[in-house]
ZADO-1210 file (C-alpha; in nm, 4 decimals, padded with zeros to 6 digits):
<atoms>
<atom x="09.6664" y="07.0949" z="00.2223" code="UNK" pos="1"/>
<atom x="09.5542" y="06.9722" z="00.5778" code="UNK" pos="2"/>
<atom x="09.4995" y="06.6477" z="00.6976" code="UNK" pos="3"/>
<atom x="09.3394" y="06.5178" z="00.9934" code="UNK" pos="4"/>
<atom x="09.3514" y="06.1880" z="01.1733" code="UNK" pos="5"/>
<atom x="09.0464" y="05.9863" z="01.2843" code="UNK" pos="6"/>
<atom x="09.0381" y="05.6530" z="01.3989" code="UNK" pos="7"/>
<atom x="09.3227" y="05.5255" z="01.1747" code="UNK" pos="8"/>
<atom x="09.1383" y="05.7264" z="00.8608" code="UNK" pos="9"/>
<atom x="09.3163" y="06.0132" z="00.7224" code="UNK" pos="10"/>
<atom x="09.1444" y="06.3071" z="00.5667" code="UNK" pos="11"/>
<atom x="09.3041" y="06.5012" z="00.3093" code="UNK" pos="12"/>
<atom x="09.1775" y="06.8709" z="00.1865" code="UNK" pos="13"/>
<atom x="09.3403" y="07.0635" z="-00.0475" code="UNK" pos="14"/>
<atom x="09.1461" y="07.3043" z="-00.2557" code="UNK" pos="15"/>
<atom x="08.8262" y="07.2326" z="-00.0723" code="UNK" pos="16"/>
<atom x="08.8247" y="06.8338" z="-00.1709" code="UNK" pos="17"/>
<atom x="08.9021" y="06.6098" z="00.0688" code="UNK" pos="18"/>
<atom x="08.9881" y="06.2491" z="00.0478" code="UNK" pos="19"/>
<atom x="08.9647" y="05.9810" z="00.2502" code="UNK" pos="20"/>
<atom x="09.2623" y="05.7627" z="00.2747" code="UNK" pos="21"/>
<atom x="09.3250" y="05.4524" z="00.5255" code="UNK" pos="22"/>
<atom x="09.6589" y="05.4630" z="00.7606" code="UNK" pos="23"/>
<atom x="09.8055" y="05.2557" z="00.9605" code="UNK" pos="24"/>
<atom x="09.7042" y="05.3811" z="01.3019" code="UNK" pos="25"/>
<atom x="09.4578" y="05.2199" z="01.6162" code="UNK" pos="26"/>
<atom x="09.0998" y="05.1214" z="01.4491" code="UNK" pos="27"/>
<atom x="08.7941" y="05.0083" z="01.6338" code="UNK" pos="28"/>
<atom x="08.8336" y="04.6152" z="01.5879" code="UNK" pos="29"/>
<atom x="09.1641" y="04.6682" z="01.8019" code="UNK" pos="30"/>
<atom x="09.0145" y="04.8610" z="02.0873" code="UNK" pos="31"/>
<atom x="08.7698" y="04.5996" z="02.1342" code="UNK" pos="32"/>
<atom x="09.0414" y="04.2736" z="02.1026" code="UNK" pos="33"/>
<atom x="09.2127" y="04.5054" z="02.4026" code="UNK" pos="34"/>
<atom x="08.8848" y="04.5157" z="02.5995" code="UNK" pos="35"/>
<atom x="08.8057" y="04.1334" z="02.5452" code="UNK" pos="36"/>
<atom x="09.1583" y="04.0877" z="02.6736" code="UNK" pos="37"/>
<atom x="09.1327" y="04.2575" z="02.9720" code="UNK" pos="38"/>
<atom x="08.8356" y="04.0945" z="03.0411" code="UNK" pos="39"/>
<atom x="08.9967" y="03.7590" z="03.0369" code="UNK" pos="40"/>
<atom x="09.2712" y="03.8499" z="03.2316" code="UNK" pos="41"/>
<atom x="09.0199" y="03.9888" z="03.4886" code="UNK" pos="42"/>
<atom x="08.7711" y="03.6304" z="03.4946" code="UNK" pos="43"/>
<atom x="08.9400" y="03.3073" z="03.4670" code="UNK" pos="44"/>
<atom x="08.6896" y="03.0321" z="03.3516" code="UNK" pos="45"/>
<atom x="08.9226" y="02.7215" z="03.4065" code="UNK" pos="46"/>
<atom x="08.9317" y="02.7991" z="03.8222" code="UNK" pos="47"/>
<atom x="08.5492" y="02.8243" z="03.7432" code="UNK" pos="48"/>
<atom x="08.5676" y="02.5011" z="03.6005" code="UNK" pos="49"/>
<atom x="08.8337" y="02.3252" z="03.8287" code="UNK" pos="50"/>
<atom x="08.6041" y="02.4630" z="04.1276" code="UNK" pos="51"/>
<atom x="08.2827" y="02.2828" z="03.9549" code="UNK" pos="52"/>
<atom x="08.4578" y="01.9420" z="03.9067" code="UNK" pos="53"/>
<atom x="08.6068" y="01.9595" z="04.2554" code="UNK" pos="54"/>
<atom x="08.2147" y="02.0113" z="04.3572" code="UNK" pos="55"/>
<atom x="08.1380" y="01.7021" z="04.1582" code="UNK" pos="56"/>
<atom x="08.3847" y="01.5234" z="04.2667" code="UNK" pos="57"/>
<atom x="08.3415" y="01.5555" z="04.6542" code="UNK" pos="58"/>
<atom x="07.9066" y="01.4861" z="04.5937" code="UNK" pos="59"/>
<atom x="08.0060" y="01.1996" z="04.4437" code="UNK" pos="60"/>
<atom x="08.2731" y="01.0945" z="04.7319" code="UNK" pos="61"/>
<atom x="08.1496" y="00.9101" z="05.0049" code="UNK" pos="62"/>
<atom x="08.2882" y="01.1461" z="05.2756" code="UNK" pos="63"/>
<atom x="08.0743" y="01.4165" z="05.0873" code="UNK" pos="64"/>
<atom x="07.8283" y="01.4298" z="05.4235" code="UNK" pos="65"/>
<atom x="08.1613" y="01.4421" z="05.6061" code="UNK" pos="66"/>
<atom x="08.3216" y="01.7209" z="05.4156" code="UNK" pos="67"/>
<atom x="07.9937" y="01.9187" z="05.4612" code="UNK" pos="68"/>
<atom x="08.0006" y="01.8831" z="05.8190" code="UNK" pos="69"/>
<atom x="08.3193" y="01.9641" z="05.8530" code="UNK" pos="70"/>
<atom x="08.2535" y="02.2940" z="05.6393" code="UNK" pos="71"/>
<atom x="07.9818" y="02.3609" z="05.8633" code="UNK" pos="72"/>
<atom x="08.1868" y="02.2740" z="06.1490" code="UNK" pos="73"/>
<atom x="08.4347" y="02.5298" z="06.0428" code="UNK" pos="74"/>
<atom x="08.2055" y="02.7674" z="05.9470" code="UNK" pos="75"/>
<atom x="08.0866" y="02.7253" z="06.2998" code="UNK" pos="76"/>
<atom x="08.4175" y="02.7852" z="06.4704" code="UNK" pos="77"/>
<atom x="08.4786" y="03.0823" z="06.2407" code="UNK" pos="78"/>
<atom x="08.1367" y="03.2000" z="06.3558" code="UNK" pos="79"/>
<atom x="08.2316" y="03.1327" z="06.7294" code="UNK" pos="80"/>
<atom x="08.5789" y="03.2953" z="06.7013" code="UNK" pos="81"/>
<atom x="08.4442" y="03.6093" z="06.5582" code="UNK" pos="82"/>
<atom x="08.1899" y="03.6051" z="06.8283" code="UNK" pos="83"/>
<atom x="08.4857" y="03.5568" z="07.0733" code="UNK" pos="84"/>
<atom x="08.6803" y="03.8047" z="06.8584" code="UNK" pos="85"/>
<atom x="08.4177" y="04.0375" z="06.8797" code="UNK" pos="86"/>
<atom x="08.3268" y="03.9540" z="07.2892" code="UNK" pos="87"/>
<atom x="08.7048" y="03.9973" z="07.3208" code="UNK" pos="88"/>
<atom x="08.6464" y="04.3629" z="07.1313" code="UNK" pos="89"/>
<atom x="08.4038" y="04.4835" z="07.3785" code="UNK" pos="90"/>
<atom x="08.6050" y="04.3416" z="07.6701" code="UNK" pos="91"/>
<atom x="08.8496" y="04.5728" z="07.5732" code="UNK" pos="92"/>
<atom x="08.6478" y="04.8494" z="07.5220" code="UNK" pos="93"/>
<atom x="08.5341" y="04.7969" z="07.7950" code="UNK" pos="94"/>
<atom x="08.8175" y="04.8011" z="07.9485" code="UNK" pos="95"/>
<atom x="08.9098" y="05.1134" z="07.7754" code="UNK" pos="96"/>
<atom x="08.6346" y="05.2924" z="07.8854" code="UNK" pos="97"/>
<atom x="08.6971" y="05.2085" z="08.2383" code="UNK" pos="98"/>
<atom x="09.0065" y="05.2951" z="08.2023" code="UNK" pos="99"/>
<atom x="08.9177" y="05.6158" z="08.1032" code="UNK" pos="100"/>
<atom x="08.6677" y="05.6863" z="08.3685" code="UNK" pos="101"/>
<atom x="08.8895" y="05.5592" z="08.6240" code="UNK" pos="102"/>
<atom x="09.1800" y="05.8544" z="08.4908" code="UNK" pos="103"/>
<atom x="08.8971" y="06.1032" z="08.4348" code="UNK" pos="104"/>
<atom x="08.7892" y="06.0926" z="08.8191" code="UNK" pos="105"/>
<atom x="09.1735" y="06.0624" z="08.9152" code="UNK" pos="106"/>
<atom x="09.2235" y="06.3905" z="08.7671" code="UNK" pos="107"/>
<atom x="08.8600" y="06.5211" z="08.8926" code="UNK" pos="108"/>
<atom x="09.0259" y="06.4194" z="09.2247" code="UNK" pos="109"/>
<atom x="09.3881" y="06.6031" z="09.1457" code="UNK" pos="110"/>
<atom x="09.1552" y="06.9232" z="09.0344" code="UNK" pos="111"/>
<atom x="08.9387" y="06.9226" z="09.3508" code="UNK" pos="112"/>
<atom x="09.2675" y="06.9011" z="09.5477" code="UNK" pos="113"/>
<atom x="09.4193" y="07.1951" z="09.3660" code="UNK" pos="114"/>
<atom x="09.1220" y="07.3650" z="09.4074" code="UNK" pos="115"/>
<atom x="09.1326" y="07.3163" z="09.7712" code="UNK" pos="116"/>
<atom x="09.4840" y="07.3802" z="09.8090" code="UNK" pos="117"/>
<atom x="09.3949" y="07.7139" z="09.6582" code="UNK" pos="118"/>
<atom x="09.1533" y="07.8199" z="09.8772" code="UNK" pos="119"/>
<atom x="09.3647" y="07.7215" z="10.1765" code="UNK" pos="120"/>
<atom x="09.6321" y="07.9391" z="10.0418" code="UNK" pos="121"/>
<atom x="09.3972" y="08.2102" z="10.0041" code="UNK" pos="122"/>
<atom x="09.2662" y="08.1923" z="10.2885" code="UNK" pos="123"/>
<atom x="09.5546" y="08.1930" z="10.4684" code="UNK" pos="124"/>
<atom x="09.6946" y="08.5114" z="10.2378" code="UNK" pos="125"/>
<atom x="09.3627" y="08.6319" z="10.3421" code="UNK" pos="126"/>
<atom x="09.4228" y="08.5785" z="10.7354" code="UNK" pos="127"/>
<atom x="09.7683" y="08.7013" z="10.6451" code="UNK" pos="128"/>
<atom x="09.6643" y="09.0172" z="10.5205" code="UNK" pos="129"/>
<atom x="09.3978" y="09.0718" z="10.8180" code="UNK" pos="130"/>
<atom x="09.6020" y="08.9606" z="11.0995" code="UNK" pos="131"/>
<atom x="09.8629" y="09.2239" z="10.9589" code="UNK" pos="132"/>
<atom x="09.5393" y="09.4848" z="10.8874" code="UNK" pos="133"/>
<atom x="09.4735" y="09.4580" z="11.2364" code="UNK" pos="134"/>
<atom x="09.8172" y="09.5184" z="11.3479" code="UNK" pos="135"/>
<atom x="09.8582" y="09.8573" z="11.1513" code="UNK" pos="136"/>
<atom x="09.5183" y="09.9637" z="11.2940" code="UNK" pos="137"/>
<atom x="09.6416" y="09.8635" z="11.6500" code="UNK" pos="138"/>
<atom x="09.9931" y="10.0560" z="11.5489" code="UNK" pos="139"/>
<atom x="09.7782" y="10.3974" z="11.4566" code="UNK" pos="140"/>
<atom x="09.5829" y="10.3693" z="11.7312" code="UNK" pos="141"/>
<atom x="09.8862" y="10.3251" z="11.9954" code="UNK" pos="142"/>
<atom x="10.0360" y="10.6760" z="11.7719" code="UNK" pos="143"/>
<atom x="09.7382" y="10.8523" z="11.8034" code="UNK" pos="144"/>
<atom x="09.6747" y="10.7832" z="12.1655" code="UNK" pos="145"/>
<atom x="10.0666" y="10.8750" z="12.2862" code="UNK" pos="146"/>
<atom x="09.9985" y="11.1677" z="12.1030" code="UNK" pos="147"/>
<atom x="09.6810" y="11.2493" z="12.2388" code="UNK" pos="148"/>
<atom x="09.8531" y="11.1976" z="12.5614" code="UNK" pos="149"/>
<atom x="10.1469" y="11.4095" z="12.4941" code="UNK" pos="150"/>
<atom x="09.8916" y="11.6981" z="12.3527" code="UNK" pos="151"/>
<atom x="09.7038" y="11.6309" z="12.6949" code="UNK" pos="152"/>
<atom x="09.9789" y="11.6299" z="12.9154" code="UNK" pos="153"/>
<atom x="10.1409" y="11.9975" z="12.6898" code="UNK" pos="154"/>
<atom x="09.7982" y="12.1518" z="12.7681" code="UNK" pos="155"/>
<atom x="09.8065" y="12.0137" z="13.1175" code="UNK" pos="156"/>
<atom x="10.1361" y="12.1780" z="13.1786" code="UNK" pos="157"/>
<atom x="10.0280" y="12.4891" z="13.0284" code="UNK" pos="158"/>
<atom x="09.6967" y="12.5221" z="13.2527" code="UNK" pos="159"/>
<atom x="09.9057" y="12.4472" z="13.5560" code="UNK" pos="160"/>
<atom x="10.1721" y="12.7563" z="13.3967" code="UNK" pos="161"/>
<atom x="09.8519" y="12.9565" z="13.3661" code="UNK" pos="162"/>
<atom x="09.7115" y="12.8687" z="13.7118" code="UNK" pos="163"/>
<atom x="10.0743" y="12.9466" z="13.8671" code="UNK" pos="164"/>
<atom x="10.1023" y="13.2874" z="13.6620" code="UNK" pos="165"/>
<atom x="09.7262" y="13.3482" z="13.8104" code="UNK" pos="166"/>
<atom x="09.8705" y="13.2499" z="14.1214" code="UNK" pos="167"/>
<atom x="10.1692" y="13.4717" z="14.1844" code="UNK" pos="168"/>
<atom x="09.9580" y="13.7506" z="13.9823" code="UNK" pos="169"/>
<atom x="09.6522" y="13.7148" z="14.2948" code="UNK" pos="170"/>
<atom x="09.9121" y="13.7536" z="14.5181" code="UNK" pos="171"/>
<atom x="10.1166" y="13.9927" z="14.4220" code="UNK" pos="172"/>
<atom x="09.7399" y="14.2048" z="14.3636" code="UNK" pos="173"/>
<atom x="09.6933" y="14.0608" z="14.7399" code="UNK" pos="174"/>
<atom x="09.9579" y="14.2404" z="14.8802" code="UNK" pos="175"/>
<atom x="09.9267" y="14.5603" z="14.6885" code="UNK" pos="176"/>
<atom x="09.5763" y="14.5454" z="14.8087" code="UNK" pos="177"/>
<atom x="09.6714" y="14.4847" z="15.1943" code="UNK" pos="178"/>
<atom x="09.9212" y="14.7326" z="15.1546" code="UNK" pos="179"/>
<atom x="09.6865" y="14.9918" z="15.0145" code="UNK" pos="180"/>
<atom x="09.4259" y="14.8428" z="15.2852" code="UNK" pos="181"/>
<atom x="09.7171" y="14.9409" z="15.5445" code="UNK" pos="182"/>
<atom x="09.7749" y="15.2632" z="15.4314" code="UNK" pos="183"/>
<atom x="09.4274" y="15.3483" z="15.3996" code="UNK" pos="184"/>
<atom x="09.3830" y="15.2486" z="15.7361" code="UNK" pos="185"/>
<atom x="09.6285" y="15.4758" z="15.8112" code="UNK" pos="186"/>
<atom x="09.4515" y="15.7291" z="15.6454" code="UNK" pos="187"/>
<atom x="09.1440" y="15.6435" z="15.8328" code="UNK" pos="188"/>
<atom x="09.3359" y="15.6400" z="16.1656" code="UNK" pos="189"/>
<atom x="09.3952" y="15.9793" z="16.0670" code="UNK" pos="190"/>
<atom x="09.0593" y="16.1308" z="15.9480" code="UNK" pos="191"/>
<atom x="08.9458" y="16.2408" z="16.2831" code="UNK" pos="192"/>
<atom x="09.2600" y="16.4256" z="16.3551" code="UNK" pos="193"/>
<atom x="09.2127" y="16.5763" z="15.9964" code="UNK" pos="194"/>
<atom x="08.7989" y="16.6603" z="16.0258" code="UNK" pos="195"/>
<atom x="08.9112" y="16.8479" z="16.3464" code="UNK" pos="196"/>
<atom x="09.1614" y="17.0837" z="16.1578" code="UNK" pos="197"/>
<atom x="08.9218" y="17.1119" z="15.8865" code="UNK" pos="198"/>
<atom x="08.6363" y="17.2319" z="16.1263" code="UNK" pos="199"/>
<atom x="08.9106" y="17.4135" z="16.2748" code="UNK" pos="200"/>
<atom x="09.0205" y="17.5516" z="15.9599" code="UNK" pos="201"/>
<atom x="08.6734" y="17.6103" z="15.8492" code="UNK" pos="202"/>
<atom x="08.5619" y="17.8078" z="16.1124" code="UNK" pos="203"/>
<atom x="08.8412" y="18.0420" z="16.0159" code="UNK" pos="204"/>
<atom x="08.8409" y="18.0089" z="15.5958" code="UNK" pos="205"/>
<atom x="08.5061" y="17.8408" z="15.5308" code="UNK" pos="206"/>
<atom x="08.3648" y="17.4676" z="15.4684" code="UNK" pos="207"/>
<atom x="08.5244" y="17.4335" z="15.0803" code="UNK" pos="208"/>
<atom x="08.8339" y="17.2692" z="15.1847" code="UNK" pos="209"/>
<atom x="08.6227" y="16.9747" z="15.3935" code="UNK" pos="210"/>
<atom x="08.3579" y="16.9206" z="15.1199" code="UNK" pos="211"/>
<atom x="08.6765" y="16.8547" z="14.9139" code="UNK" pos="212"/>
<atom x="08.8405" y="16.6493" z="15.1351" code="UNK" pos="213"/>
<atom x="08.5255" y="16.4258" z="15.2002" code="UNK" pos="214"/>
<atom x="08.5396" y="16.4246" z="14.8019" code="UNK" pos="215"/>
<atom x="08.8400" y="16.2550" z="14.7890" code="UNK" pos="216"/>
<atom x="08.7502" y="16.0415" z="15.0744" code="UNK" pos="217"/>
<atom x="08.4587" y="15.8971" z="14.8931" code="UNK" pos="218"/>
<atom x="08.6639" y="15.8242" z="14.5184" code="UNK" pos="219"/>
<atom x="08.9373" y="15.6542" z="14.7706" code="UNK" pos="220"/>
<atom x="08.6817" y="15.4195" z="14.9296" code="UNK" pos="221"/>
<atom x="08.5297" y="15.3219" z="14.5839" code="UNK" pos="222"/>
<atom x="08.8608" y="15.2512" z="14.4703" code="UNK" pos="223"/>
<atom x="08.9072" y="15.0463" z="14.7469" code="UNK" pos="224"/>
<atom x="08.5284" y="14.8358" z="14.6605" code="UNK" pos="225"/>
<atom x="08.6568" y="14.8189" z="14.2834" code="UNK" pos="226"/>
<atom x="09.0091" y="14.6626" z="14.4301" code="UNK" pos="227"/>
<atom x="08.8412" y="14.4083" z="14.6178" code="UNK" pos="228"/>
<atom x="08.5829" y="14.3263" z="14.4043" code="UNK" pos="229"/>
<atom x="08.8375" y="14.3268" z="14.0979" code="UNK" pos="230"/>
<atom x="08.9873" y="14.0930" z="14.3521" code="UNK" pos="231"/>
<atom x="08.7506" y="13.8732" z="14.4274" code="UNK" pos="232"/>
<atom x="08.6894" y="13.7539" z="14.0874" code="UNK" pos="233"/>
<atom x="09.0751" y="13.6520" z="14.0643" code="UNK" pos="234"/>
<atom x="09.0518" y="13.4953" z="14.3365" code="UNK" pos="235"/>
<atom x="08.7635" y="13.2687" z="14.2519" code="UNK" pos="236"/>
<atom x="08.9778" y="13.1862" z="13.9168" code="UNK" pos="237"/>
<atom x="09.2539" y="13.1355" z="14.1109" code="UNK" pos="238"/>
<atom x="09.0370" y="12.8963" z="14.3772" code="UNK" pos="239"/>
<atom x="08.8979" y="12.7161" z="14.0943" code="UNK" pos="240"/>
<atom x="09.2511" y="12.6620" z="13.9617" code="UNK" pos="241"/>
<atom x="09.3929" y="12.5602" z="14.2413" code="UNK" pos="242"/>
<atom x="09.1091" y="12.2786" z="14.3089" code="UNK" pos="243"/>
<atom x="09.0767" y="12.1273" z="13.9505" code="UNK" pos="244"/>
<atom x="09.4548" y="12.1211" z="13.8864" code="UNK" pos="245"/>
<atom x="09.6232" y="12.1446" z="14.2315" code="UNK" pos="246"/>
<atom x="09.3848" y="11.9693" z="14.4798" code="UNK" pos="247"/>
<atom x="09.6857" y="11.8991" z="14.7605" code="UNK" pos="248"/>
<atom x="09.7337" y="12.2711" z="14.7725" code="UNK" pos="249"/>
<atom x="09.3777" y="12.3885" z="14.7580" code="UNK" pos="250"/>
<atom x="09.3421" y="12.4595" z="15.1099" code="UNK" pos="251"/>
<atom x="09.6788" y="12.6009" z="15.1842" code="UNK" pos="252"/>
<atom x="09.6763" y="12.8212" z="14.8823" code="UNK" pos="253"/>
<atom x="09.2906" y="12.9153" z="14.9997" code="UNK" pos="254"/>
<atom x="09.4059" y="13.0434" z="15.3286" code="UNK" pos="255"/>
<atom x="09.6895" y="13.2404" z="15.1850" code="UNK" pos="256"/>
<atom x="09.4239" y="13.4331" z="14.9725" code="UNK" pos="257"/>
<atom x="09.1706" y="13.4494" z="15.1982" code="UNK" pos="258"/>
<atom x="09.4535" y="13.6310" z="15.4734" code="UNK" pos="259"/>
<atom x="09.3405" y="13.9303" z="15.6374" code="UNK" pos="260"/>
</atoms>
């Protein structure tokens, strides 16, 4: 057997008959006594009615025309003091707004002042930075010219240790030269004494010993032209020398080489 419930009836099945039976349960007639309830609850007809005889009541007074214009007179006020209320609004948003443009170009100003603060500081990092740029250039520079000075004044000193060694090395070819100058003068000094004995001699042995001798004679004197022209070529180097790097003793050192 089942049995289901429906709107306070009660259906019972058993054996594929069902009956109908009434219950006590919620039926239709008291859902709508609930609605009409709440609807009274919700509209009250005597403040309808109380409000209507009041009505009556104050057109039949004789301060009806007076009650009127003091509604309207109210109504008026109201009227002005929402216009006020709402003048008052727009004062203030007004005010507001104002406000807020007045703090929007205070910090416009505070931003443009940080801004420029900033670029002063960079610039002046920037000025930093090339002021002290321009000192380590001026620093290399000052290096590279006392070294360019100290390489100048090394190879200075070594030209002038050159020119010296050239120096003592002219002279000491100088006075092997005037020594071999003096003993071939010597020699010379002597040739006559020596063509005589060789005529001498040749007249007795023959002419061999003479064509020899002048031989000798000749390679002796070319020696001699390869000495001093050996010699002059030193001491042009050794003039030059002495002018480009020792100019006081130019002269002096001149008529030293050029002695007889």
């Amino acid at each position: 057997m089942s049995s289901i419930r429906y709107l306070g009836v009660k259906i019972l099945s058993a054996g594929g008959i069902a009956t109908a039976l009434i219950v006590p349960g919620i039926s239709l007639a008291d859902k709508k006594e609930e609605k009409e309830r709440d609807q009274r609850s919700l509209f009250d007809p005597d403040a309808l009615k109380r409000g209507a005889k009041a009505l009556r009541e104050i057109n039949k007074s004789l301060y009806a025309k007076q009650v009127l214009d003091v509604t309207k007179q109210q109504e008026v006020t109201k009227q002005q003091e929402s216009r006020e209320r709402e003048a008052e609004f727009r004062r203030q948003v007004a005010a507001l707004e104002k406000e807020r443009e007045q703090v929007r170009y205070q910090e416009e100003r505070q931003l443009e002042e940080q801004r420029a603060q900033v670029g002063a500081r960079m610039k002046q990092y920037e000025d930093e930075l090339a002021r002290k740029r321009m000192m380590a250039e001026h620093e290399l520079q000052r290096q590279r010219n006392a070294e360019a000075a100290k390489l100048q004044e090394e190879a200075h000193a070594r030209q002038e240790g050159e020119c010296l060694r050239i120096e003592q090395q002219i002279q000491a070819e100088h006075r092997a030269a005037e020594q071999y100058a003096a003993d071939l003068q010597k020699q010379i000094q002597r040739t006559p004494v020596l063509i005589d004995l060789a005529v001498e001699y040749r007249k007795r042995r023959g002419g061999s010993w003479v064509i020899r001798y002048q031989e000798e004679t000749k390679k002796a004197i070319e020696s001699i032209n390869a000495i001093f022209s050996h010699l002059g070529f030193r001491l042009l180097a050794y003039l030059f020398c002495s002018l480009h790097y020792f100019p006081g003793k130019g002269r002096q050192q001149t008529r030293v080489a050029g002695r007889p």
